[in-house]
VOGU-3710 file (C-alpha; in Angstrom, 3 decimals, decimal comma):
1> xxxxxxxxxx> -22,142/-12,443/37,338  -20,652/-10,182/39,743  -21,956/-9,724/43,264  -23,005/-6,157/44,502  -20,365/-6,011/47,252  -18,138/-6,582/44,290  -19,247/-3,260/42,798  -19,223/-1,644/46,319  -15,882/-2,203/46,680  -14,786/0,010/43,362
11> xxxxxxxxxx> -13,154/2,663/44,277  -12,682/4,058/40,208  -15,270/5,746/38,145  -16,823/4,134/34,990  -16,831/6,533/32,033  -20,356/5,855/29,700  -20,902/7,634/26,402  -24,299/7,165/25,297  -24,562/6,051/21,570  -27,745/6,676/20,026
21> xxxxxxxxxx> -27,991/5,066/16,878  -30,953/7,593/15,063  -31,209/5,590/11,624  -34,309/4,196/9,760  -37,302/5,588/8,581  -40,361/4,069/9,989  -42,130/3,664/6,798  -44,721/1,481/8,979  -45,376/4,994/10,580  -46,262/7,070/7,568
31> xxxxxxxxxx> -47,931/8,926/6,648  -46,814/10,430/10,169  -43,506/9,392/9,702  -41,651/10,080/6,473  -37,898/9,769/4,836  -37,171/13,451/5,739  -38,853/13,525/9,029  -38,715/9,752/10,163  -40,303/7,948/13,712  -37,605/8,524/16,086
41> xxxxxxxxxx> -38,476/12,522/15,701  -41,995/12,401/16,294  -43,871/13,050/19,423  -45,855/9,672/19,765  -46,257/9,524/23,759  -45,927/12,473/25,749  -44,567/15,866/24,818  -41,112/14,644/23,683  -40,077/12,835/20,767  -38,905/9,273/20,975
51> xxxxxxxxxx> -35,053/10,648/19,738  -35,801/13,113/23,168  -37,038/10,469/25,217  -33,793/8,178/24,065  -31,344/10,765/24,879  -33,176/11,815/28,278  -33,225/8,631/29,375  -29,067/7,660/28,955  -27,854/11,231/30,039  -29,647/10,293/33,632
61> xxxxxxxxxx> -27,614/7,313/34,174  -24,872/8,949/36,391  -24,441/7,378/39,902  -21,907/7,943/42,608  -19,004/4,976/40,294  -20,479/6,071/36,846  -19,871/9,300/35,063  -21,710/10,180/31,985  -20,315/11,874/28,960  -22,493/13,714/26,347
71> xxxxxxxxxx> -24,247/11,611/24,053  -22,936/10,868/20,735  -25,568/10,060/17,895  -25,390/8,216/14,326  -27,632/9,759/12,167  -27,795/10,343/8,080  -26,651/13,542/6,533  -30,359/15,150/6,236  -31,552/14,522/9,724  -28,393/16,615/11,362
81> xxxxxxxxxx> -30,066/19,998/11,876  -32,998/18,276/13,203  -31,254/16,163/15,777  -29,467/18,537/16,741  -32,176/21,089/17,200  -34,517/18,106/19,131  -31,526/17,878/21,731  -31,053/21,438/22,161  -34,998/21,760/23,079  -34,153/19,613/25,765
91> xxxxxxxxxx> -31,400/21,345/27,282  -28,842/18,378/26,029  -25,316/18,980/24,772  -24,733/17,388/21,848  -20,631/15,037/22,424  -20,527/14,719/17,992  -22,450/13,523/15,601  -21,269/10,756/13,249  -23,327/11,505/9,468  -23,591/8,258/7,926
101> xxxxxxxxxx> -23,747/9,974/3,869  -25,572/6,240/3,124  -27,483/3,476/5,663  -25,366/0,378/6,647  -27,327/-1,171/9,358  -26,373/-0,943/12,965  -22,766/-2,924/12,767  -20,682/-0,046/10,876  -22,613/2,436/12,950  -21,518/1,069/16,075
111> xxxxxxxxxx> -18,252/0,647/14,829  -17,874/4,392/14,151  -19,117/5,502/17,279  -16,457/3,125/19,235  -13,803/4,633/16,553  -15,095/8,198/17,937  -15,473/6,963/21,593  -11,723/5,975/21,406  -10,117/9,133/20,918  -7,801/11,070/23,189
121> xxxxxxxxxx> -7,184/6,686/24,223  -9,865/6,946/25,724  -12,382/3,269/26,439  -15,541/4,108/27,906  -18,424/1,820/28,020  -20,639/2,848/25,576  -24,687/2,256/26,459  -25,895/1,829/22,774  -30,048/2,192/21,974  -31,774/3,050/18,642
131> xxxxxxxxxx> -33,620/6,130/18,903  -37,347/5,139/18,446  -38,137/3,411/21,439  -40,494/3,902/24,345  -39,924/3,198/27,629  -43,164/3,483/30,690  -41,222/3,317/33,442  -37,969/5,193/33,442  -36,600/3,907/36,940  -36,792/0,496/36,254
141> xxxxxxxxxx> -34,718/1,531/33,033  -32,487/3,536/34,599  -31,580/0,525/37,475  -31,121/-2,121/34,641  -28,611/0,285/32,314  -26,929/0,967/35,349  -26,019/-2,603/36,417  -25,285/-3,891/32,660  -22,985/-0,531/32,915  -21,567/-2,056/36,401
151> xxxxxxxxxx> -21,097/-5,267/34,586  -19,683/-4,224/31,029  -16,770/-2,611/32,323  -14,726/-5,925/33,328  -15,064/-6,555/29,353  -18,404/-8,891/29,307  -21,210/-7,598/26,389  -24,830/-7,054/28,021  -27,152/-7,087/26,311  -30,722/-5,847/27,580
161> xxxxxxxxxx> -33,922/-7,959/27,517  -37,564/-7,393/27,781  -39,539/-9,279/29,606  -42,312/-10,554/26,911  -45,893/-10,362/28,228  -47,315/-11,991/24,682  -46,307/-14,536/22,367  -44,729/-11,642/19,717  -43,799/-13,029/16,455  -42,574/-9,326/15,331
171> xxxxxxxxxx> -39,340/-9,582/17,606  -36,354/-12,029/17,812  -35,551/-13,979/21,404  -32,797/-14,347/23,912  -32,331/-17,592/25,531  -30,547/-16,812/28,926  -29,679/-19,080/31,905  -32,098/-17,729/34,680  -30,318/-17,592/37,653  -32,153/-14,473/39,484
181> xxxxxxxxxx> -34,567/-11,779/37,919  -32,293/-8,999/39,657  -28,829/-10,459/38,276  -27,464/-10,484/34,944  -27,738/-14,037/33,168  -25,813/-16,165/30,844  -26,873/-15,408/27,040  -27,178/-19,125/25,641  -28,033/-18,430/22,271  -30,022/-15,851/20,024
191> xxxxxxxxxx> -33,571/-16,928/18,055  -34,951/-15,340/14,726  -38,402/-14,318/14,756  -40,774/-17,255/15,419  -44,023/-18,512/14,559  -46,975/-17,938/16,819  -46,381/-21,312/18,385  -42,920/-21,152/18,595  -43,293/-17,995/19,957  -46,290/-19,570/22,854
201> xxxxxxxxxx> -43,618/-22,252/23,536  -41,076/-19,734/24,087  -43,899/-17,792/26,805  -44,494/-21,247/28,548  -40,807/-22,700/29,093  -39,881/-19,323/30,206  -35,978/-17,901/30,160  -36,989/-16,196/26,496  -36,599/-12,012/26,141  -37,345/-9,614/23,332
211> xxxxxxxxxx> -34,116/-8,475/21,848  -34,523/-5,041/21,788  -31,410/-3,916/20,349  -30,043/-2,260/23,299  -26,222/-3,406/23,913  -23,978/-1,946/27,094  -19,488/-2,745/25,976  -16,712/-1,029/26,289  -15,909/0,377/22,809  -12,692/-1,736/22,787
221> xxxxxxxxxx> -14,297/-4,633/23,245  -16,829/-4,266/20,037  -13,917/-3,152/18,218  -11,585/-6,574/19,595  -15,163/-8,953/18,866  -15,834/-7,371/15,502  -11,646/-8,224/14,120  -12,792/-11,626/15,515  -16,523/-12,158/13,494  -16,290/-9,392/11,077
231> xxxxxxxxxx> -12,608/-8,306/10,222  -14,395/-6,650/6,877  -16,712/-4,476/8,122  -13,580/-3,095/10,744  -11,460/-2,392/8,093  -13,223/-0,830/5,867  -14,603/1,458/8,517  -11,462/2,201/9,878  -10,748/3,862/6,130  -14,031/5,638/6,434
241> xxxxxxxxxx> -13,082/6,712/9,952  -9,612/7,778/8,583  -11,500/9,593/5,507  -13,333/11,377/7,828  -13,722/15,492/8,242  -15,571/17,885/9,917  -17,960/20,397/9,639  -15,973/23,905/10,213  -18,841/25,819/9,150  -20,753/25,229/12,288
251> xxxxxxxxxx> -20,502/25,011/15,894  -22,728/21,640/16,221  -19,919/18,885/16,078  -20,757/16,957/12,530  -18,300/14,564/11,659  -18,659/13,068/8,533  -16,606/9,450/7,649  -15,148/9,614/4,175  -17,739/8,971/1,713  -16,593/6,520/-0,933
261> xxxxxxxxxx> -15,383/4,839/2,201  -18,479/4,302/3,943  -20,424/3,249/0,864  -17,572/0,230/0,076  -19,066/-1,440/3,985  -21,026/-4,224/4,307  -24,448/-3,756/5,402  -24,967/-5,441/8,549  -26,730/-5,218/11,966  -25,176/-5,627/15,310
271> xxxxxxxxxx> -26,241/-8,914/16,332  -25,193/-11,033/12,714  -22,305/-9,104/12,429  -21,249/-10,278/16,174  -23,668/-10,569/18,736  -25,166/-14,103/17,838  -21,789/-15,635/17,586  -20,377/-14,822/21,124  -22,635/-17,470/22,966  -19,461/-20,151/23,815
281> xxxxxxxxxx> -16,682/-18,066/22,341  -14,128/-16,265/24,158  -16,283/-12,910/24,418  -18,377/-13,342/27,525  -22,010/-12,586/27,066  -24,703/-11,620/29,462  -28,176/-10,226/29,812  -29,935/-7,565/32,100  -33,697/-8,205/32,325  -35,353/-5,131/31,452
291> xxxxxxxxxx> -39,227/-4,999/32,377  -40,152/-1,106/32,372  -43,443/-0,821/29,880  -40,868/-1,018/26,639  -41,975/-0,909/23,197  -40,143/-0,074/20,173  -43,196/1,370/18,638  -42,934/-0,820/15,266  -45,940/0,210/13,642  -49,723/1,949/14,340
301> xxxxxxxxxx> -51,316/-0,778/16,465  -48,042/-0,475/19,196  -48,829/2,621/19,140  -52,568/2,288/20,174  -51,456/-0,019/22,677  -49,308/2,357/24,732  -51,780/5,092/24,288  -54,274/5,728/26,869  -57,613/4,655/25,838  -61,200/5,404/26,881
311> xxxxxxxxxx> -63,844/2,974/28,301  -64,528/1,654/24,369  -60,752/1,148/23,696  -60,266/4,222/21,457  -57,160/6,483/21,307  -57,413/9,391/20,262  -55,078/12,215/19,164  -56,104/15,849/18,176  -59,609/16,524/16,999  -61,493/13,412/17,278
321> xxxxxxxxxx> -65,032/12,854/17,766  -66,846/9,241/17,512  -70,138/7,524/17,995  -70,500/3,802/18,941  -66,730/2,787/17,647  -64,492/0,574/19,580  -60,745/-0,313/19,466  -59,873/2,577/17,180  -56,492/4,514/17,266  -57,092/8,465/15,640
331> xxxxxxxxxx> -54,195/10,755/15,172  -55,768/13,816/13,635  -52,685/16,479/12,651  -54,903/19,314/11,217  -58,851/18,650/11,508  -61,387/17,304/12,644  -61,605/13,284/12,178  -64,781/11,735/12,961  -66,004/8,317/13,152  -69,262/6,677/13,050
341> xxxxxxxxxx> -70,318/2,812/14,335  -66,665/1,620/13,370  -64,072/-0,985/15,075  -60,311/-2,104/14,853  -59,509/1,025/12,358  -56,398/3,116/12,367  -56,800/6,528/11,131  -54,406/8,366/10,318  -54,882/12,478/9,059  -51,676/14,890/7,798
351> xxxxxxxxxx> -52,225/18,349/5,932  -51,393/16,108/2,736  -52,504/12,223/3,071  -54,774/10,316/5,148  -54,111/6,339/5,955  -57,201/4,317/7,037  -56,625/0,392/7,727  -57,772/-2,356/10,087  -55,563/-2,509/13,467  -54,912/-5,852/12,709
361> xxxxxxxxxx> -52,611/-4,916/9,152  -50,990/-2,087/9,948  -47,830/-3,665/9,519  -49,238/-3,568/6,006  -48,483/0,423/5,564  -44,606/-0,465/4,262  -46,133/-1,343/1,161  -48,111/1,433/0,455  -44,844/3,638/1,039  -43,151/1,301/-1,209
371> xxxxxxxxxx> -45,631/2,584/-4,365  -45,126/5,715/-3,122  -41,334/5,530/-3,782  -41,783/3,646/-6,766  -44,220/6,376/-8,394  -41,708/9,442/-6,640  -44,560/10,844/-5,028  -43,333/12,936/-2,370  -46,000/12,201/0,301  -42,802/9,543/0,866
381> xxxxxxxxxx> -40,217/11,834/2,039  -41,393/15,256/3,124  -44,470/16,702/5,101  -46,758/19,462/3,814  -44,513/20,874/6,385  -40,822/20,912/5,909  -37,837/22,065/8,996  -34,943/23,218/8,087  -32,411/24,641/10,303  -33,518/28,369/10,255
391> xxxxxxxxxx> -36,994/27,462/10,876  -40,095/25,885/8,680  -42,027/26,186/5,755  -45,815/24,736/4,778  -46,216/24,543/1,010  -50,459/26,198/1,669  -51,444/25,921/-2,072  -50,036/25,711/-5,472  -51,241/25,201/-8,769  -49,656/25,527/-12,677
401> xxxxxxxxxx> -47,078/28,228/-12,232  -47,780/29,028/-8,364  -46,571/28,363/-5,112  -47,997/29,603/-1,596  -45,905/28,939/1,389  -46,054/30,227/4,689  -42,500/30,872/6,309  -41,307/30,912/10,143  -37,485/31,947/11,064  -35,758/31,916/14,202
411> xxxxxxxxxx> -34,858/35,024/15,913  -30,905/36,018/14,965  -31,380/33,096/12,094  -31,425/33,284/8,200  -31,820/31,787/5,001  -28,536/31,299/2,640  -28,049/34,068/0,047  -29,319/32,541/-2,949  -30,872/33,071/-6,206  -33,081/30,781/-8,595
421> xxxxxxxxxx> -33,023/30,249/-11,808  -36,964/29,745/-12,878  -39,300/31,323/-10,061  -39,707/34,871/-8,751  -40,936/35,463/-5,363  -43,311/37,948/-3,473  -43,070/38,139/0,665  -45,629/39,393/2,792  -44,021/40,267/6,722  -46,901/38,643/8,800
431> xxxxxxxxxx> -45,317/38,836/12,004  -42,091/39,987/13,256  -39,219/41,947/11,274  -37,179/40,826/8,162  -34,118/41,890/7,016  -34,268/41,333/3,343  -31,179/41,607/0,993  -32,443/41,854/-2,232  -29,334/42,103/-5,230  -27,387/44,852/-3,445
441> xxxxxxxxxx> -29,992/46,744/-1,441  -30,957/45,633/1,943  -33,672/46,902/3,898  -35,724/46,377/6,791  -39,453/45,326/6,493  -42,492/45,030/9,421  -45,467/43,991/9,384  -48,034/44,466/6,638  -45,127/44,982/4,270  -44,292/43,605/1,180
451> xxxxxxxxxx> -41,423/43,207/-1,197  -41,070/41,349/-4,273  -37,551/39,176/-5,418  -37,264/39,372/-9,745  -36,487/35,780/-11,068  -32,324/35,174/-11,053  -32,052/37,881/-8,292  -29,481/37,060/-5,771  -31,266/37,448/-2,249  -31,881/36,599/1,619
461> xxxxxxxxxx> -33,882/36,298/4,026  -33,047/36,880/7,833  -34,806/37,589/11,256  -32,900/40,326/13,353  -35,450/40,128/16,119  -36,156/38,681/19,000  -39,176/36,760/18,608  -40,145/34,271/15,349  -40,390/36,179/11,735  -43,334/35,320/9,573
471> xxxxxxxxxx> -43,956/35,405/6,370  -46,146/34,681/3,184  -44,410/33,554/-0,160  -45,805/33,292/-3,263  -43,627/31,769/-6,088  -44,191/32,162/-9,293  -42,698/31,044/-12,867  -42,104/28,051/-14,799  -40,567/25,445/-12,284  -41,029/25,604/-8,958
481> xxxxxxxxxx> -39,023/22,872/-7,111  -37,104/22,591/-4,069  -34,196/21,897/-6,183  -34,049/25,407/-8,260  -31,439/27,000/-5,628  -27,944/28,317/-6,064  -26,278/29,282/-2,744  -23,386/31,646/-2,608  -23,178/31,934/1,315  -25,187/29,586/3,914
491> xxxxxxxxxx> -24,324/29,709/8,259  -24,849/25,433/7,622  -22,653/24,589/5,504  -24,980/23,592/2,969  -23,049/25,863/-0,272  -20,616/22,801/-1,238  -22,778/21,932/-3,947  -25,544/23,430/-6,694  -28,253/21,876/-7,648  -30,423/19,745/-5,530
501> xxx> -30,199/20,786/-2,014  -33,535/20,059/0,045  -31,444/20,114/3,416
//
């Protein structure tokens, strides 16, 4: 522990990248959250989604000694567009983003982000968080990063934890030396989940956090602990780091690590790969308390319990109406839910599914997305409602050899040029002006008109204008997948291969 004079007295600036690890799918989210559109994207509390809130909340850690670099985020191959898009919406630069072609866990995630962090011999402290987390009060956040920050650049790991107000059995412990709420403590050792008793004794003896998987070291140091615990999972990715290329067909930085590479790792999180085994070792080890209204927002009855609520305990989002029901959490999406002399449900409406369950199983909903993957339905992975980086689509109706969508572009954005092999399409301009190549004519089309694309026809869509483009699509023909697409030219890189290509 380091006294504050100490830090007065540095004269140097601290260089922090932010590392936002934006993995996972939050299957105990769905049918909100799904494979293609996952937790950290969605707007649970406020106006921002938690990935926003994440990235917010580290690129406002500057001070007079620290300097703050533009964040750098692990993500998977399919969410890139829409991380990307999420941070411009917030006026954030995007430093790179690392595309992790398969999940690993947190360890080889980290890893590549120090590998990244490194370059141009460069060592900043990196300030490491997952990207589905919530955090109340943002200045007691801020003033905790910014001392483990203080404290992680004379080599010690800090880790940051919560202050536990319950007896959770969902989250594993810290054991730290108490020495003063305001100072970093000594990490003693690291607890799985307990029991509900163990969990009560840990409330009652006191000097107990939540481990909420937020970890402030200089990349060096991860890099230096990880040769020590897990000389594996360095090596191999240092060959997917070494394997890796770039994405020249864009201007968002996507860096990709070598593929076959990536796959050979060991799956492993952060704290077995290294964090429970520095306790007594020669890595010093210390923890920040962090008590600022956290919650990683693990399933449906977290979320009730951040919401606000009215004088029956009900939270409510969207079109809700109820009569004599208590303790009830509502997200309506598209219509009206009502509910009628109920208590302790969660209720859950999309364009496409509907989850009901009692508040006190809704850690439950994992296995009701696990017989969704096992039957392929594809309420799993995609919304009614599908983003891509042009725009949307909603899939409105469809039935034997028919498909209705509705279809938004960006202004100055465009579809690939593409043809299919089974469907033929009509397009209706709703709103806005298209520039359609159809085969070798292209022409210009406003609203009210119409224009039809034979089946096998090599085409595009695009939006010269200024404001959004919409349009109606029917399909229609034999097969209609997402997967009957051959793309000759695309501005996001996605023409490497034929075949299925849903991103």
């Amino acid at each position: 522990m380091r006294s504050k004079n100490h830090y007065n007295n540095i004269m140097s600036i601290i260089k922090v990248n932010p590392v936002i690890l934006c993995g996972g799918s939050g299957t105990r989210l769905w049918p909100l959250s799904r494979a293609g559109f996952p937790k950290q994207f969605l707007c649970l509390t406020g106006v921002d989604s938690l990935f926003q809130q994440a990235a917010q909340r580290l690129v406002a850690l500057g001070a007079d000694d620290i300097q703050v670099a533009k964040p750098l985020i692990v993500t998977g191959e399919e969410h890139r567009f829409l991380a990307a898009e999420q941070l411009r919406e917030v006026g954030i630069e995007l430093g790179t983003a690392l595309l992790e072609p398969i999940g690993r866990n947190t360890a080889p995630a980290l890893t590549l982000a120090a590998l990244a962090a490194q370059a141009n011999d460069q060592d900043p402290v990196l300030v490491v968080t997952p990207a589905d987390q919530t955090v109340a009060n943002t200045a007691a956040f801020t003033q905790a990063m910014q001392q483990a920050v203080r404290e992680a650049e004379f080599g010690t790991i800090v880790i940051l934890g919560i202050t536990p107000d319950r007896p959770e059995t969902g989250y594993g412990y810290i054991q730290a030396h108490v020495s003063s709420l305001q100072a970093a403590m000594q990490v003693q050792r690291f607890v799985e989940k307990p029991n509900a008793a163990t969990a009560q004794q840990y409330i009652d003896e006191g000097g107990y956090y939540w481990n909420a998987g937020m970890f402030v070291l200089k990349a060096s140091v991860w890099l230096k602990a990880l040769e020590q615990f897990r000389p594996d999972i360095l090596q191999a990715a240092k060959d997917a780091w070494q394997a890796r290329s770039a994405d020249a067909s864009t201007a968002t930085p996507f860096v990709r690590p070598g593929k076959a590479e990536f796959t050979a790792i060991a799956s492993e999180s952060i704290d077995y790969a290294v964090m429970e085994h520095c306790p007594g070792s020669r890595f010093p080890i210390s923890m920040v308390p962090l008590d600022a209204g956290w919650s990683d927002l693990g399933a449906w009855d977290a979320v009730w319990s951040v919401l606000p609520k009215d004088e029956h305990g009900n939270a409510h989002v969207g079109d809700v109406l109820t009569t004599d029901s208590r303790n009830t959490l509502v997200h309506a999406s598209s219509r009206l839910v009502s509910l009628v002399g109920v208590s302790n449900l969660i209720v859950v409406e999309t364009p496409d599914a509907v989850l009901v369950a009692d508040k006190t199983r809704s850690q439950d909903v994992k296995h009701i997305v696990a017989q969704l993957q096992t039957t392929k339905r594809e309420e799993h992975t995609l919304h009614r409602k599908v983003h891509r980086p042009w725009g949307w689509y909603d899939s409105i109706d469809e039935g034997g050899r028919f498909k209705v969508k509705r279809i938004l572009v960006k202004p100055k954005a465009s579809l690939s040029l593409q043809k299919h092999h089974h469907r033929a399409e009509h397009w209706i301009v709703v709103k806005g002006t298209a520039e359609i190549t159809n085969g070798d004519k292209v022409q210009l089309l406003t609203e009210n008109q119409s224009t039809y694309i034979p089946l096998g026809e090599v085409h595009r869509l695009a939006n010269p204008g200024s404001i959004p483009l919409e349009i109606i699509e029917v399909q229609s023909g034999s097969y209609l997948g997402e997967d009957d697409i051959v793309r000759f030219e695309d501005n996001y890189g996605r023409t490497g291969n034929h075949g299925v290509q849903r991103i």
